[in-house]
TIFIGU-231016 format. One record per residue: x, z, y of N, C-alpha, C in turn; residue in one letter; residue number from 0. Coordinates in steps of 0.2 Angstrom, whole numbers. Layout:
<nodes>
((X; Z; Y); (X; Z; Y); (X; Z; Y); "A"; NUM)
...
</nodes>
This chain:
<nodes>
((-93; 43; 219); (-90; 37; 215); (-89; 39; 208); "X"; 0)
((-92; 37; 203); (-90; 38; 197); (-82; 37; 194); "X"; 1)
((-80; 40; 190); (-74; 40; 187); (-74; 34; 183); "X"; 2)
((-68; 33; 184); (-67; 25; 180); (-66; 28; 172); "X"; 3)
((-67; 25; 168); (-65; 26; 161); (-60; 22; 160); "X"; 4)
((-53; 25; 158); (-47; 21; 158); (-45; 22; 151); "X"; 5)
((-49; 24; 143); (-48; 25; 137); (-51; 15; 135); "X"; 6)
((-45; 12; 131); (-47; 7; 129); (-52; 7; 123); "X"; 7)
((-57; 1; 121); (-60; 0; 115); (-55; -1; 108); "X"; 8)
((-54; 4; 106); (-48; 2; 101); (-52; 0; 95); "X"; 9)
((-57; 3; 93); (-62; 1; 87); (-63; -8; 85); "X"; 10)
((-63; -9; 90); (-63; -19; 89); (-56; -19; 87); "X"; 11)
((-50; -16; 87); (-43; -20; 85); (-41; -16; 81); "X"; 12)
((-46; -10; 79); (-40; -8; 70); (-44; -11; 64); "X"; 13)
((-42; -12; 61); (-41; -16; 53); (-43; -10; 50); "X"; 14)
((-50; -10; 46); (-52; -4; 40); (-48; -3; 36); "X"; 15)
((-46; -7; 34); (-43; -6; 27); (-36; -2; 28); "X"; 16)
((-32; -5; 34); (-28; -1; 34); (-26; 6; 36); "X"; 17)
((-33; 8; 41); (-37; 14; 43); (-37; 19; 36); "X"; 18)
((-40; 16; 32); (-42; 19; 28); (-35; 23; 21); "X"; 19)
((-31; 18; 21); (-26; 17; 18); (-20; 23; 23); "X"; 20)
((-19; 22; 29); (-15; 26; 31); (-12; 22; 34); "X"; 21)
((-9; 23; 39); (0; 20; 41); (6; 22; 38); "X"; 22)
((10; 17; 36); (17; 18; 33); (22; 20; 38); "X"; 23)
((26; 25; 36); (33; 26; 42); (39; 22; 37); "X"; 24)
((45; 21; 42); (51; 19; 39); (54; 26; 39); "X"; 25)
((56; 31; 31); (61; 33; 32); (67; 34; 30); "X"; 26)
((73; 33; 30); (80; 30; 32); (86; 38; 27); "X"; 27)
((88; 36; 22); (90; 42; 20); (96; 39; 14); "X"; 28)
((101; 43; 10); (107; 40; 6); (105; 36; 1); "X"; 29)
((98; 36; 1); (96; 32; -6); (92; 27; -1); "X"; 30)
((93; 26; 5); (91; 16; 7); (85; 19; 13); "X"; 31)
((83; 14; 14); (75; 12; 18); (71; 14; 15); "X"; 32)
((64; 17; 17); (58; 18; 12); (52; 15; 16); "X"; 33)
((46; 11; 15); (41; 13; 16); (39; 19; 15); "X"; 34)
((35; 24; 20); (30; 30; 16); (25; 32; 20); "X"; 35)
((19; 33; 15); (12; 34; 18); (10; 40; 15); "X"; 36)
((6; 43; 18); (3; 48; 15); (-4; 46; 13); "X"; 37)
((-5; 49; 6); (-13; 47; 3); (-15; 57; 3); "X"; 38)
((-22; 57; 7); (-24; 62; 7); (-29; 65; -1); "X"; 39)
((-31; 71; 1); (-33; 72; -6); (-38; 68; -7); "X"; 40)
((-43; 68; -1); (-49; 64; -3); (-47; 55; -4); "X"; 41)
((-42; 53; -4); (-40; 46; -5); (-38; 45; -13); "X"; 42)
((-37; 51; -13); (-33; 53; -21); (-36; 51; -26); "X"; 43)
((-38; 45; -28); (-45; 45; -33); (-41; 43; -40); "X"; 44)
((-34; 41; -44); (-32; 40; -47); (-26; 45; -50); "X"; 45)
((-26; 45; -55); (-18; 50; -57); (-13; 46; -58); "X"; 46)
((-7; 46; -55); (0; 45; -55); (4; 47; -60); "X"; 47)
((11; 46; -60); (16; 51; -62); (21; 51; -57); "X"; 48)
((22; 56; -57); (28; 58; -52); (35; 55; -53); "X"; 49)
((39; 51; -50); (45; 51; -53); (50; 55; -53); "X"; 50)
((48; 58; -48); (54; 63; -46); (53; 70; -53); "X"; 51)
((48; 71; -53); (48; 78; -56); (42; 76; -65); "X"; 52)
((43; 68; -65); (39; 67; -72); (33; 71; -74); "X"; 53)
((29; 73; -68); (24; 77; -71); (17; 72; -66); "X"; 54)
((12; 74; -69); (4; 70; -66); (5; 71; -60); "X"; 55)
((2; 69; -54); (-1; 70; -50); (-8; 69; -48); "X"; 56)
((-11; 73; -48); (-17; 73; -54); (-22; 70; -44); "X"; 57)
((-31; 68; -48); (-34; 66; -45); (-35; 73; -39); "X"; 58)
((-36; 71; -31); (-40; 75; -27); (-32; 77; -24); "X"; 59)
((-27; 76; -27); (-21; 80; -25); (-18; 75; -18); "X"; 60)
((-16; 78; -13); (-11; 74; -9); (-5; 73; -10); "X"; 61)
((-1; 67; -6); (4; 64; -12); (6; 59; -4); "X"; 62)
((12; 57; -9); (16; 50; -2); (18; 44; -6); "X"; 63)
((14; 41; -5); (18; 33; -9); (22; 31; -8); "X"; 64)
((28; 29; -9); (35; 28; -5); (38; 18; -11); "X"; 65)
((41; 15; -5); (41; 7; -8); (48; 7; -4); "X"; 66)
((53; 2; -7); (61; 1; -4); (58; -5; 2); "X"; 67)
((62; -2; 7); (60; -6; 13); (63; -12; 16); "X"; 68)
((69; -12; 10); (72; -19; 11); (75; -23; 4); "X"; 69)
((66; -24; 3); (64; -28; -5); (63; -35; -1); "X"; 70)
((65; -40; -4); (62; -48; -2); (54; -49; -5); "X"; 71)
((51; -50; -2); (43; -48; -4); (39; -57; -2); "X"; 72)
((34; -57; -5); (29; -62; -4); (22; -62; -1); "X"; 73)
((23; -54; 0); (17; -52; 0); (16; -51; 8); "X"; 74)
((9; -51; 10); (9; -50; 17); (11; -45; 21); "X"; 75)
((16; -45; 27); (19; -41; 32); (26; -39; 28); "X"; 76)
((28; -42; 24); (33; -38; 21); (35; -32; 16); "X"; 77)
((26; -30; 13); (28; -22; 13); (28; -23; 5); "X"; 78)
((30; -27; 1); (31; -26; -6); (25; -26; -10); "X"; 79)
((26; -26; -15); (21; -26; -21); (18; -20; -24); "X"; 80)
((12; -20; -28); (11; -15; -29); (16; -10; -33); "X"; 81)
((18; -16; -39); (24; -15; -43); (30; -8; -41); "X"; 82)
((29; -12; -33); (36; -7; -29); (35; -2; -29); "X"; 83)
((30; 0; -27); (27; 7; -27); (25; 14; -31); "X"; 84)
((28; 20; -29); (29; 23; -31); (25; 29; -29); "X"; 85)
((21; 35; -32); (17; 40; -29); (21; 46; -32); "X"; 86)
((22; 50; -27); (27; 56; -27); (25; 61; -24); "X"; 87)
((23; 67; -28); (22; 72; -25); (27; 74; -18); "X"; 88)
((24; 77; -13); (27; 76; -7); (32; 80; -8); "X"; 89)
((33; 87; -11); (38; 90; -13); (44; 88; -16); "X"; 90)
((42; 84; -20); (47; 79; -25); (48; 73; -23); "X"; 91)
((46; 72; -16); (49; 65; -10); (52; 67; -6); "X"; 92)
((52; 73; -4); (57; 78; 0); (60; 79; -2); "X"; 93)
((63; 80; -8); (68; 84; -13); (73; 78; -17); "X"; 94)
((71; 73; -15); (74; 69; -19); (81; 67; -19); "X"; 95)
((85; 68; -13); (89; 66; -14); (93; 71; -15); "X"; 96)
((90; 76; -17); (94; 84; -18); (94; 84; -28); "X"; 97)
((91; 82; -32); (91; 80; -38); (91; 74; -40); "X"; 98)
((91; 74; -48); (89; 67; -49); (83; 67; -51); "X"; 99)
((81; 59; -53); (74; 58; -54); (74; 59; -63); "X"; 100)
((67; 60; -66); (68; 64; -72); (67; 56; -75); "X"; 101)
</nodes>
């Protein structure tokens, strides 16, 4: 008797876009709720600034976008604006609530 394949087609239910993009986590810390996603190097196609540490985040480098998670938003799913957003060296999104921002 043949094995059953009990793996579902998940390819018809994910959304490129946000495949390609990342999934957002909640994380919860003395400075409030955060959106935060990881952008990989190869997604890295822009330069940033750091808020934490006021220096580039230069193109090809990995990084974590981070958005206040309980902002009143009009934008789809509730996840804020681009406005809201912020790309932080990962270093200086770990460390943030240990200094201030420059």
């Amino acid at each position: 008797m043949p094995r059953k394949n009990n793996r579902r087609d998940d390819a018809a239910e994910l959304d490129p876009e946000k495949v390609r993009r990342g999934a957002a986590w909640v994380v919860s810390g003395p400075d409030g709720c955060w959106y935060v996603r990881s952008v990989t190097a190869a997604g890295a196609v822009k330069v940033y600034r750091c808020p934490g540490c006021d220096h580039e985040i230069a193109q090809g480098v990995a990084h974590v976008v981070a958005w206040p998670a309980d902002i009143d938003s009009d934008s789809a799913y509730g996840l804020g604006t681009i406005a809201d957003r912020r790309h932080w060296h990962t270093a200086c999104w770990n460390a943030r609530t240990r200094r201030r921002p420059r």
